[in-house]
C-alpha positions in Angstrom: 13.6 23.2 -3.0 9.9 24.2 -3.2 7.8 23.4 -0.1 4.0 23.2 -0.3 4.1 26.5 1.8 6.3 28.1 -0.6 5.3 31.5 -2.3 5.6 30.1 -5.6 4.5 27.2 -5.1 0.8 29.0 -3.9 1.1 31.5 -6.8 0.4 28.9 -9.5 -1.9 25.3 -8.7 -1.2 23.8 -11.8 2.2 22.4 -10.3 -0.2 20.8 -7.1 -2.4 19.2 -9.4 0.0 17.7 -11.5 1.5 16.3 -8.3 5.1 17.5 -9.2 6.1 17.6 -5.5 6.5 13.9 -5.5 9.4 14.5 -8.3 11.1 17.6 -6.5 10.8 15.7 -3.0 12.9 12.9 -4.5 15.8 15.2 -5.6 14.3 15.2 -9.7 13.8 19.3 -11.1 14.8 18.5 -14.8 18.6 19.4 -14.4 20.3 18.5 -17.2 17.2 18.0 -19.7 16.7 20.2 -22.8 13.0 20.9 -23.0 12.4 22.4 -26.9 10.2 25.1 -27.0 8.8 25.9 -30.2 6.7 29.1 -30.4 6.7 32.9 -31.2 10.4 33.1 -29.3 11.2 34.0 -26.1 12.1 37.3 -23.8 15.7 36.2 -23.1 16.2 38.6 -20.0 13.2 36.9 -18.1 13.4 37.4 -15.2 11.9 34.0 -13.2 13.5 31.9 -16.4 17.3 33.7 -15.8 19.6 31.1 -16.4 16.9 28.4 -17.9 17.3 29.7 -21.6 20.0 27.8 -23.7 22.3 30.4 -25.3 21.2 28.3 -28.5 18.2 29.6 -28.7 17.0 30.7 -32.3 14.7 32.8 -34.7 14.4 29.6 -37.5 12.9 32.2 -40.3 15.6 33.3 -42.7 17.1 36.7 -42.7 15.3 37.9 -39.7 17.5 36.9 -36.3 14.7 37.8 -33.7 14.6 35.2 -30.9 12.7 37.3 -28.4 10.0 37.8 -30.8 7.3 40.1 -30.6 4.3 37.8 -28.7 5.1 36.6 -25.2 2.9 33.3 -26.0 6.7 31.2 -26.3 7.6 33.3 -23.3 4.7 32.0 -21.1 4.7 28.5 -22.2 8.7 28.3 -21.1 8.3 29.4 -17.6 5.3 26.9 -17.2 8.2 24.2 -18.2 11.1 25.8 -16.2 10.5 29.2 -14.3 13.2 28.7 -11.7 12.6 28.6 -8.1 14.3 32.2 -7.2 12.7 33.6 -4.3 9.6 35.5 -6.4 7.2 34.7 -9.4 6.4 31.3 -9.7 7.9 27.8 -10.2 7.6 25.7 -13.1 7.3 21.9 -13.2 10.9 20.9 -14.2 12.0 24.1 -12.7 15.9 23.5 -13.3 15.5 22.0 -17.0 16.8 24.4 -19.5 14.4 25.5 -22.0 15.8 25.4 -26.5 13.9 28.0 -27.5 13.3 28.0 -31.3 11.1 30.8 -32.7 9.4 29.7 -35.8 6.3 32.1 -36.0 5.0 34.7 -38.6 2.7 37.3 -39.5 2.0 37.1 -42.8 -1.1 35.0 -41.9 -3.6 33.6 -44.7 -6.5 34.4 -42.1 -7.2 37.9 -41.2 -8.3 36.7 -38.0 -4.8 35.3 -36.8 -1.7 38.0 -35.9 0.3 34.7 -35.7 0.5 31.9 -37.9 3.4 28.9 -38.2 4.5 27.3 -41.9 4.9 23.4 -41.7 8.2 24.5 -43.5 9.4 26.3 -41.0 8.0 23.8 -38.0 10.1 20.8 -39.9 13.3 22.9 -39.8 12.6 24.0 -36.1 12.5 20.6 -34.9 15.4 19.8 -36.8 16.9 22.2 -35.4 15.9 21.2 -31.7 16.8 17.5 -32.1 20.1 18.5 -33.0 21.3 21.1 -30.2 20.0 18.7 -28.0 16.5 18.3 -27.3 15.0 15.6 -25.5 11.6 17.2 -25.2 9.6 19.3 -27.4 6.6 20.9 -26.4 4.4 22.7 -29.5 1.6 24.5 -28.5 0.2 25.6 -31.5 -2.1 24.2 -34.3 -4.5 24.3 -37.0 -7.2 21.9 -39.0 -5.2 20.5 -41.5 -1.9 18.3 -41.9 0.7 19.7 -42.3 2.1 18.1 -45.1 5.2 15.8 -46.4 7.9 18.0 -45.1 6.8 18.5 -41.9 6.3 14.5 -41.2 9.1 14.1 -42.6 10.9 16.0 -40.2 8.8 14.8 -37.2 9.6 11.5 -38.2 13.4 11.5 -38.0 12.7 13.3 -34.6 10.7 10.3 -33.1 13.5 7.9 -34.7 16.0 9.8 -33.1 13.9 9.2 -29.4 12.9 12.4 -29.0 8.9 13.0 -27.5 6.4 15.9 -28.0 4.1 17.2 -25.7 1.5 19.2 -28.1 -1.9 21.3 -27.3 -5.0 19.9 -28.6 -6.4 23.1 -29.1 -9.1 26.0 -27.7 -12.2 25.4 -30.3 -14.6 23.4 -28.0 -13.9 20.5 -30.6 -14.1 16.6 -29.9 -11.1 15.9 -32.0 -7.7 17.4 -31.5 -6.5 19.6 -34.0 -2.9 19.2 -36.2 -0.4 18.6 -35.5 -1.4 17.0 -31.9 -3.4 14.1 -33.9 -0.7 13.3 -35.4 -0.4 11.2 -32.3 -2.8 8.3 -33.6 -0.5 8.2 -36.6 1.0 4.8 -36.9 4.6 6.4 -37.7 4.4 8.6 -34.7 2.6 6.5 -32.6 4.0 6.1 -28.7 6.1 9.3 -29.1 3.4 12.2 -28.8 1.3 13.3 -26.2 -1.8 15.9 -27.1 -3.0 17.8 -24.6 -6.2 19.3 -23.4 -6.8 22.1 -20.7 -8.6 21.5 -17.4 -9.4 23.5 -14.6 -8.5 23.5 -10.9 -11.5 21.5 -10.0 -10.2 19.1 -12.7 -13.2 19.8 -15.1 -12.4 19.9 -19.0 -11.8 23.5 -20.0 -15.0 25.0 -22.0 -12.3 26.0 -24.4 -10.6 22.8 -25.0 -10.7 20.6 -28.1 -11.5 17.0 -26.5 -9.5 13.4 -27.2 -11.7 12.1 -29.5 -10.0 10.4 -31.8 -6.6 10.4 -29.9 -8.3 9.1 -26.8 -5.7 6.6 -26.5 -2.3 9.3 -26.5 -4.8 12.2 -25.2 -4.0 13.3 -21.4 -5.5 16.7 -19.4 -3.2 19.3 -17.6 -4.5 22.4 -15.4 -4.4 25.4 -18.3 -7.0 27.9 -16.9 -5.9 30.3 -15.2 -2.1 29.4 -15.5 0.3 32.0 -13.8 3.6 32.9 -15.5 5.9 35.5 -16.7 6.6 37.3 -13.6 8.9 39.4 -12.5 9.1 40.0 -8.9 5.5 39.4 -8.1 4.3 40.9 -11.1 2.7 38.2 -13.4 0.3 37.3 -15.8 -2.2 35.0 -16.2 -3.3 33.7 -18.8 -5.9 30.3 -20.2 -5.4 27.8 -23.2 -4.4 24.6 -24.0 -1.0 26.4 -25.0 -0.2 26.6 -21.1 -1.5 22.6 -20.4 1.1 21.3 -22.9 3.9 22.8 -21.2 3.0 21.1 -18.2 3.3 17.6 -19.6 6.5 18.4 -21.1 7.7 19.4 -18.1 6.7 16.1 -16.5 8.5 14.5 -19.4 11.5 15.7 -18.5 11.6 15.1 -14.6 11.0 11.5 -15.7 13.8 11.2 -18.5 16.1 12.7 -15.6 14.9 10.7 -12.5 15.3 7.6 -14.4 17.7 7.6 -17.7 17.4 4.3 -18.4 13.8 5.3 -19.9 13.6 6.2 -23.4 11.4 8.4 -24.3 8.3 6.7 -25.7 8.7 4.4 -22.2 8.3 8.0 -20.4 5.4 8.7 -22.6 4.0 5.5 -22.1 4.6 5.9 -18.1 2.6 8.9 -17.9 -0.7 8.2 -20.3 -0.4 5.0 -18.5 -0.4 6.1 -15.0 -3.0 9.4 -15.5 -6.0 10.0 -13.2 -9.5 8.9 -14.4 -11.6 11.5 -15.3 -15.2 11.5 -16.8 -16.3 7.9 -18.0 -14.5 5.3 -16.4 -11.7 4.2 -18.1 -10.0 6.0 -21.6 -12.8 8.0 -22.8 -13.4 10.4 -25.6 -13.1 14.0 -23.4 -10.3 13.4 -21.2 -8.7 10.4 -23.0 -6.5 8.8 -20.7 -7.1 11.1 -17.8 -5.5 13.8 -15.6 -1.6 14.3 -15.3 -0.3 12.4 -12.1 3.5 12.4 -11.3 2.7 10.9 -7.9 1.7 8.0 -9.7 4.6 8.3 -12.6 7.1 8.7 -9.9 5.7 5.3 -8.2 6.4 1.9 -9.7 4.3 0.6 -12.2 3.7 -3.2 -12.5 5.1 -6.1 -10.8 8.2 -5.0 -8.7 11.0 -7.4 -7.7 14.6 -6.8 -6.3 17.6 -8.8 -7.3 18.7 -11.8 -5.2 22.2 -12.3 -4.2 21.5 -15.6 -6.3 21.1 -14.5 -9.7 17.1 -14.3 -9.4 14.7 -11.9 -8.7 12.5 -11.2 -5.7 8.6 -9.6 -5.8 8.2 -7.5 -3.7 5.1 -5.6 -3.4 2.7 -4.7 -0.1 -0.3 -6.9 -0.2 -3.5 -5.9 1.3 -4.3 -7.2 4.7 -1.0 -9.3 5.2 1.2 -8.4 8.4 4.2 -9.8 10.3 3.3 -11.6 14.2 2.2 -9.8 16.7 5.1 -10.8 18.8 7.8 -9.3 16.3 6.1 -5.9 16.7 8.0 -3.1 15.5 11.1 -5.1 15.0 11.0 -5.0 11.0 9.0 -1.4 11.2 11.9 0.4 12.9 14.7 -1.4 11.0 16.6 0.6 8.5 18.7 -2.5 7.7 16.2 -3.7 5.1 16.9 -0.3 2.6 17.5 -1.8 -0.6 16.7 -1.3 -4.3 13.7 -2.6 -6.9 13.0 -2.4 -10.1 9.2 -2.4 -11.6 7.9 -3.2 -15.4 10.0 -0.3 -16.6 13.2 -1.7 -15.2 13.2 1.9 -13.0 15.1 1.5 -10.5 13.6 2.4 -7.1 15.3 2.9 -3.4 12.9 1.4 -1.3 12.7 -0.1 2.6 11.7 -3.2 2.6 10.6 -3.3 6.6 7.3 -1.6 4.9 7.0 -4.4 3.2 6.2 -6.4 6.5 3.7 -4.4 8.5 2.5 -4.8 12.1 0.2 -6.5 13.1 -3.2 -5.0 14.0 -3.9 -4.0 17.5 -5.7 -6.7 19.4 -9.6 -5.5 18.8 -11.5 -5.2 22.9 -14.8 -5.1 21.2 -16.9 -8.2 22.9 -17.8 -10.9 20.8 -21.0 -10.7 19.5 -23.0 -13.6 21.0 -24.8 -16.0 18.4 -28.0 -18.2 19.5 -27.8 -21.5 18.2 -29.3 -24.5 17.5 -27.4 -27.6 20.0 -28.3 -31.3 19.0 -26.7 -34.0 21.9 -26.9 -38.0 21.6 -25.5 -39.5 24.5 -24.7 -43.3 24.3 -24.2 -45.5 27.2 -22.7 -48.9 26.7 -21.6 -52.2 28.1 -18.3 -51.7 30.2 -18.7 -48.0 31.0 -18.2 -47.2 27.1 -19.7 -43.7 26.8 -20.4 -42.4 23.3 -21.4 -38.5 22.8 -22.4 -36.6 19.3 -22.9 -33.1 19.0 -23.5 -30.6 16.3 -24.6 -26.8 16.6 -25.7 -24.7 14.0 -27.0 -21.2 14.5 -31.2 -20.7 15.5 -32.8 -19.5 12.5 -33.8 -16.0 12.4 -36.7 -14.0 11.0 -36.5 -13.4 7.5 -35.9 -9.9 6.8 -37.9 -7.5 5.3 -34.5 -5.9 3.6 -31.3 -8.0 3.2 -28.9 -6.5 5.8 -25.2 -7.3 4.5 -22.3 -6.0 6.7 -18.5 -5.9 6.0 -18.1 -9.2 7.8 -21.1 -11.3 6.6 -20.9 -10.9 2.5 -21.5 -12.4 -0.6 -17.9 -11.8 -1.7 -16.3 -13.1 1.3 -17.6 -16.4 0.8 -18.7 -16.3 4.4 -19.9 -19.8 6.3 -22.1 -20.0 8.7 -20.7 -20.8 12.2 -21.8 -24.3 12.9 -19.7 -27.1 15.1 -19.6 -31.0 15.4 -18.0 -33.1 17.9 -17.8 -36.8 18.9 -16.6 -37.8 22.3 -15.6 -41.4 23.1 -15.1 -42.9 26.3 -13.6 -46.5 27.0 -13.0 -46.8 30.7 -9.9 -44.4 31.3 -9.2 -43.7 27.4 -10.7 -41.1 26.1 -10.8 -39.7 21.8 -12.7 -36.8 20.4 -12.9 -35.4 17.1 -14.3 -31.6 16.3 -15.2 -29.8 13.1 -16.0 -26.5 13.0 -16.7 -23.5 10.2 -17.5 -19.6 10.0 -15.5 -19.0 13.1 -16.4 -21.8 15.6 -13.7 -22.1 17.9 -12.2 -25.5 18.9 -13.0 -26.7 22.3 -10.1 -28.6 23.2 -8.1 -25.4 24.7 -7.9 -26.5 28.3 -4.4 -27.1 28.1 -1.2 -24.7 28.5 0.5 -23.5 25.7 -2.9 -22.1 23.6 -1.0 -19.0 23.4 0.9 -20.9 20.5 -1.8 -23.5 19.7 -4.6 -20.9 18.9 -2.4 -19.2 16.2 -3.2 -22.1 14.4 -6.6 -21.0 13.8 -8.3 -24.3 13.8 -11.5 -25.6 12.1 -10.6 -29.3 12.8 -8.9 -31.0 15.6 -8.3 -34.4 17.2 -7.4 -35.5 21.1 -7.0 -38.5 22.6 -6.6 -38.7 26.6 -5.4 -41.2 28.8 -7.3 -40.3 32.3 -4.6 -42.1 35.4 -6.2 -40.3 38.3 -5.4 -37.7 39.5 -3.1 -37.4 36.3 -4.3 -37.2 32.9 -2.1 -37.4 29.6 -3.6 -36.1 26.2 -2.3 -35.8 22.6 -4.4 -33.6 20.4 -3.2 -32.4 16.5 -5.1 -30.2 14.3 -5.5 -27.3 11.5 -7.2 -24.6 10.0 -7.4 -22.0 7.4 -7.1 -18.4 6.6 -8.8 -15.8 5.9 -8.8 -12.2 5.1 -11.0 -9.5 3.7 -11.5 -10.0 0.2 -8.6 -12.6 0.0 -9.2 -16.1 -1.3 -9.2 -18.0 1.7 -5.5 -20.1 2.5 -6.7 -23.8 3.1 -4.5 -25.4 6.1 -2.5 -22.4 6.2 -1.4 -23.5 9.8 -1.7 -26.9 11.9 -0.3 -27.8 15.2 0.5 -31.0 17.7 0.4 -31.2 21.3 0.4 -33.1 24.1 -0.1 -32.2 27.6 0.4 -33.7 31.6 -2.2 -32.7 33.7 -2.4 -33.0 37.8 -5.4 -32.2 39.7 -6.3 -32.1 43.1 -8.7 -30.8 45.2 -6.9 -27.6 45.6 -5.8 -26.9 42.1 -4.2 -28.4 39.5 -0.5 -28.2 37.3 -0.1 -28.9 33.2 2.8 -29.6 31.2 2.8 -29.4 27.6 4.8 -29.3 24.6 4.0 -28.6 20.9 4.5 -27.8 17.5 3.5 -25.1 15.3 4.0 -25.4 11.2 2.6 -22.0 9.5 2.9 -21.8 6.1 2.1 -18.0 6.0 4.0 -16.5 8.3 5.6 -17.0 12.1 3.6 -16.5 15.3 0.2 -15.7 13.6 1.3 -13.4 10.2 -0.5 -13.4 7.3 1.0 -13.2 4.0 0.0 -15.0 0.8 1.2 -18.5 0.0 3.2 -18.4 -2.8 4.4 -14.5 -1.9 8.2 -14.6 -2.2 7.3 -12.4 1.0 6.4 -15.0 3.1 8.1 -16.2 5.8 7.2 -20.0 6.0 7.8 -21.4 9.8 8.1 -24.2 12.3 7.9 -23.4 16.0 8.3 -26.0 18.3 6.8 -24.3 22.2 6.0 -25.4 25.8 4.7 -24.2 28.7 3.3 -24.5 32.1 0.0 -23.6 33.7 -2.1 -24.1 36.7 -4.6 -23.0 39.1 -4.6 -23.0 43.1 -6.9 -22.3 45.7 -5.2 -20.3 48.4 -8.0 -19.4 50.2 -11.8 -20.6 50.6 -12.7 -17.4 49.2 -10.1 -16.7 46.4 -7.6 -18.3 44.1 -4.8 -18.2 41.9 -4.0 -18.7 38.5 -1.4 -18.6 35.7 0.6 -20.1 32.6 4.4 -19.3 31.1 5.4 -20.8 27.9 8.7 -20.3 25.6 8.2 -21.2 21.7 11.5 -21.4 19.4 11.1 -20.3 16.0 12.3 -21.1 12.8 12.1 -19.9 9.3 13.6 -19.2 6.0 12.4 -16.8 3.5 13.1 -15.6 0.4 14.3 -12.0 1.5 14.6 -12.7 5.5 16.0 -15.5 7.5 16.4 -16.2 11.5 20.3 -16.8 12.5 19.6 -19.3 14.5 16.2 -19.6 16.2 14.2 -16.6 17.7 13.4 -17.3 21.4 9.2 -16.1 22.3 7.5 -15.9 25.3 4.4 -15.5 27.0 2.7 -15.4 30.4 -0.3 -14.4 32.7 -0.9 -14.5 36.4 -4.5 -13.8 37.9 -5.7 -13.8 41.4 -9.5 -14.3 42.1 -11.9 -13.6 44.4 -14.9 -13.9 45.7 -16.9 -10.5 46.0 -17.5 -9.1 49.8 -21.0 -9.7 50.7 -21.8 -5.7 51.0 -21.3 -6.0 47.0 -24.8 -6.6 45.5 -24.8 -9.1 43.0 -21.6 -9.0 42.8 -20.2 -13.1 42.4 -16.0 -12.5 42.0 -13.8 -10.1 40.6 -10.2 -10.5 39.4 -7.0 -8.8 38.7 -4.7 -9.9 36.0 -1.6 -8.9 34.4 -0.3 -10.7 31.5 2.2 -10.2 28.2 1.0 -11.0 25.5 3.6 -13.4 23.0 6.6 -11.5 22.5 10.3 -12.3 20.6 12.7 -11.9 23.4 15.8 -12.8 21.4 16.9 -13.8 17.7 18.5 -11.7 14.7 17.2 -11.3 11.0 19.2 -11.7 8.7 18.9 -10.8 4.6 21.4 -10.3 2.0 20.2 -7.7 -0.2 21.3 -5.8 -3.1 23.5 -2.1 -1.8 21.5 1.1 -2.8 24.2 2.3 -5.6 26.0 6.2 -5.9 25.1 6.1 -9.6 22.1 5.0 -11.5 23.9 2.9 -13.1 26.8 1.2 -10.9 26.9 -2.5 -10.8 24.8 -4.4 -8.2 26.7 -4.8 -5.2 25.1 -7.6 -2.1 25.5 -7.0 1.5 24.0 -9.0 4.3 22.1 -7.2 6.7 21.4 -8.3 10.2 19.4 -6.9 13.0 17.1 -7.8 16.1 14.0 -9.8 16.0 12.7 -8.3 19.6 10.4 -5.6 19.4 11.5 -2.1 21.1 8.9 -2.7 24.1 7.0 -4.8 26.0 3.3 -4.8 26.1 1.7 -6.1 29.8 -2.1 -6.2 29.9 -3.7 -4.9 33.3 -6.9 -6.5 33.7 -9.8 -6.1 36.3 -13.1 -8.2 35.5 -16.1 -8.6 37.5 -18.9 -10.9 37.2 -22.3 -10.4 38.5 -25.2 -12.7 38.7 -28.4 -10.1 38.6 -31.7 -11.1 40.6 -33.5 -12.5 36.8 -30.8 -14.7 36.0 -28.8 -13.4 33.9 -25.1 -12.7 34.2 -23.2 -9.4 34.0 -19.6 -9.0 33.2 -17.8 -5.6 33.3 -13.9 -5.4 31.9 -11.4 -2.4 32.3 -7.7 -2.7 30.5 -5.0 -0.8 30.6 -2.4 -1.3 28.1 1.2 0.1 28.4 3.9 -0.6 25.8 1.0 -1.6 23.0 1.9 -3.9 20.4 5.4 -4.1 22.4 5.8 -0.3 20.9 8.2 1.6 23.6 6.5 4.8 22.2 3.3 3.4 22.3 1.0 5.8 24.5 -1.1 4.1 27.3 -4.2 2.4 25.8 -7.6 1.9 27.6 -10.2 -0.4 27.1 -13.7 -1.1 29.2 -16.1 -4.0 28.2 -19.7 -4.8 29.4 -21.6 -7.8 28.2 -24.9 -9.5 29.3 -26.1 -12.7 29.1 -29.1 -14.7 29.5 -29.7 -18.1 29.2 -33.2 -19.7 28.2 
């Protein structure tokens, strides 16, 4: 198979810029496809075409039994189709298709001006001849002004009835129509079954030369057809320029498509590529380069709404949408998998082998960048009442700015992101021991009741709202808190309470420290442990996790302390493609010891050391029953169920060292250096490295 460092491969770029790698890559040269070639005959001892010409290959004129003819044009246009991959010359686009040659030229021309001319006559018994020996394709790179009359039609129309496609040149005289027969495309009868093409270069500008779409915008696509290599033998070629050469290309590309995916008839493999060209010139279909540039990349990807078939009669969509990602703590669990290899079909009913685990990407890595610090606006009414009743409002908004000379608009603060501004409200109510609070927040404020264990879980939740009550017993102190939030994502309509979340929490404190217990629940209706795929998506995972955990802080020293937290959540879920046998078992922790600074430390007010892992899947098992890839296109649909490990390959730990310092103005330093081993619980991962500074000044 050709490489992109292959000899012939390099000799000619028209088969780069057509993108027929893509094909060739996925085992699809054109075996098996007749590709009709009518023209001036062939040279049936070609070298770089040696066992690509059908043995039926014909001289259609009466009485004279010439096939090799006495022009090399046919010659030229068949290896662009099929010149086999051979160790010299040059490779053509369906490279092991086999090429019908019927000669249908002569020379008794009515213009002085032309050596060779075609009759319509002769053209309608030519393609009657190709359709029946055979032909799924037929390329004709030839033309004129006029029609070319009943007969010919006539002929052309029991070819398109019969499902046979024609690739056809558009012609080399500068013109903004295509000439005849290629405008025959925009012919109701015809219409859907011909393809007229013009000639670009290899900087995929329109050929000087070429007739443009014009009128057959709509059915009118561009191939490379300057400069064309062909015809060689050994590494002897010749090169030649014309919208004769560009025609061949697409009927090539016909033919890889008709073999990659029989279930395609032809006017759907017409359809596929006009459909899935590259915009060129004016955006859209325009009157030079019609639909746009060849593209078998895109042909050979699926087109339209994808879906698998369930194991329950239905059918799944599948497709990759922007921005959405599996948990953090699954890392490369569903990345690595090859369990989730299955089939798809897209709007053409093609069907596709295609991993699913791609379908469920990893999360991002954890961004180090300090938050950028906002000033704001802070309103307080404190109430004091009868019986020690204490009643607090607050509300910040940010501190209006200067208005600017120029808008400044940045990725993340946009009109089409329907970005709010980050303002806050609280109310805090105190009745002797009791205690209730209720926050609001938008544009990123971040709830305030997170002194509890367990936020590991509870800040997945992504809250904008939030209620705690809190039953203060001494030293002891129970609370209950509940709340929700949305989601968001770059140019995504945002998910309103995607996720929301209960707790409740014992806390002990003492002089010397304190201990907290808590235990919650977790209900995300886009994906488990923080994922992000569309509600609705038959890709998402819907989830409950129910988690707890244990925290505390203790002073084991005047001069330093420790501090930590462990929790275990236990997930559920059940999607449309992937369940959990069982539950999946997560964890999380973090130990830190701090310090006070030595006094020969200038400014320097504590530093501390911390190593924690961020929430990981330490046991569970996916499981999906999903249709078998099959040994023939078209074998019945066979289900298996597929099963493997929700625990990522590695796990990450987080070193930490921070340092505060208080400098002689009053401000506050803070310097950060992380090292990350195992990131985004990646075994492979290599070590990552992050240092933070921020400043800080209050007024």
């Amino acid at each position: 198979m050709p490489s992109a460092t292959s000899s012939e491969y390099l000799r000619n770029y028209g088969v780069a810029n057509v993108g027929a790698m893509t094909a060739w890559n996925s085992g699809w040269t054109g075996t098996g496809v007749t590709v009709g070639v009518i023209d001036t005959g062939i040279q049936m001892d070609q070298a770089d075409l040696a066992g690509r010409i059908s043995s039926l290959s014909t001289d259609i004129v009466s009485g004279r039994n010439a096939p090799g003819g006495t022009s090399n044009h046919g010659t030229f246009v068949s290896g662009v189709i099929a010149a086999g991959f051979n160790g010299f010359g040059t490779v053509g686009v369906a490279y092991n298709s086999t090429v019908l040659s019927v000669r249908a030229d002569v020379s008794t021309c009515t213009d002085p001006d032309d050596d060779t001319c075609f009759k319509s006559s002769d053209l309608a018994r030519a393609i009657d001849y190709a359709v029946a020996n055979g032909a799924r394709v037929i390329n004709m790179s030839l033309g004129g002004d006029g029609t070319l009359g009943a007969t010919f039609e006539a002929a052309l129309l029991r070819a398109v009835n019969a499902g046979v496609v024609f690739a056809i040149s558009s012609g080399n005289d500068s013109g903004t129509n295509p000439e005849y027969p290629g405008r025959y495309a925009t012919d109701p009868r015809f219409a859907g079954s011909i393809i007229v093409v013009g000639a670009h270069n290899s900087a995929n500008t329109i050929a000087d030369f070429s007739n443009r779409a014009g009128v057959s915008a709509q059915d009118f696509l561009s191939a490379p057809g300057v400069d064309i290599i062909s015809i060689c033998d050994g590494t002897s070629c010749y090169k030649g320029s014309g919208t004769s050469f560009s025609s061949p290309a697409v009927a090539g590309a016909l033919a890889l498509l008709i073999e990659a995916f029989p279930n395609l008839t032809g006017k759907q493999a017409v359809d596929l590529l006009l459909r899935t060209a590259r915009d060129a010139g004016d955006t859209g279909t325009d009157i030079v380069y019609g639909r746009g540039l060849l593209d078998l990349a895109r042909a050979f990807a699926p087109v339209g709404t994808t879906s698998t078939p369930s194991a329950t009669g239905g059918l799944v969509r599948v497709s990759v949408e922007p921005g959405a990602f599996i948990g953090g703590a699954f890392g490369d669990a569903l990345s690595r998998t090859t369990a989730l290899e299955t089939i798809t079909r897209d709007e053409y009913d093609r069907l596709f082998r295609t991993d699913l685990g791609a379908a469920y990407p990893t999360a991002p890595k954890r961004s180090y960048q300090p938050e950028a610090r906002q000033a704001t606006q802070t309103a307080r009414l404190d109430f004091a009442m009868p019986d020690g009743t204490r009643l607090n409002l607050m509300a910040s908004t940010p501190a209006p700015k200067p208005e600017a000379v120029v808008a400044r608009i940045t990725p993340f603060d946009a009109p089409w992101l329907g970005a709010e501004t980050r303002q806050a409200a609280m109310l805090d109510l105190t009745v002797g021991r009791y205690g209730f609070s209720a926050w609001q927040g938008q544009g990123g404020a971040r709830s305030p009741f997170r002194s509890a264990s367990g936020d590991g879980f509870a800040a997945l939740a992504n809250a904008d709202h939030a209620v705690r009550g809190a039953v203060n017993l001494g030293a002891l102190t129970f609370t209950a808190e509940t709340g929700g939030g949305d989601r968001t994502s770059f140019l995504r309509p945002v998910a309103r309470d995607a996720s929301t979340y209960a707790r409740a929490a014992l806390d002990w404190r003492t002089a010397k420290g304190g201990l907290n217990l808590s235990f919650g629940h977790l209900d995300e209706r886009m994906g488990p442990l923080g994922a992000y795929f569309p509600v609705g998506s038959d890709l998402a995972l819907p989830s409950k996790t129910t988690f707890s955990a244990v925290g505390g802080d203790w002073r084991i020293s005047k001069r330093a302390w420790f501090s930590g937290e462990f929790g275990l959540g236990r997930t559920e879920l059940d999607g449309s493609l992937l369940s959990l046998d069982g539950a999946a078992i997560s964890s999380t922790w973090r130990a830190a010891l701090t310090a006070d600074c030595p006094s020969w430390a200038p400014w320097c007010a504590s530093l501390t050391f911390e190593a924690s892992q961020p929430l990981r899947i330490e046991s569970g098992t996916f499981s999906a029953r999903l249709a078998d890839v099959p040994l023939e296109y078209f074998d019945p649909t066979t289900f298996s169920t597929r099963r493997f490990s929700a625990s990522p390959s590695g796990r990450e730990i987080d070193w930490t060292l921070r340092s505060l310092h208080r400098l002689p103005d009053g401000s506050a330093l803070r310097l950060e250096a992380v090292a990350i081993s195992q990131e985004q619980h990646r075994r492979d991962a290599a070590m990552g490295y992050a240092l933070l500074a921020s400043w800080a000044r209050g007024f």
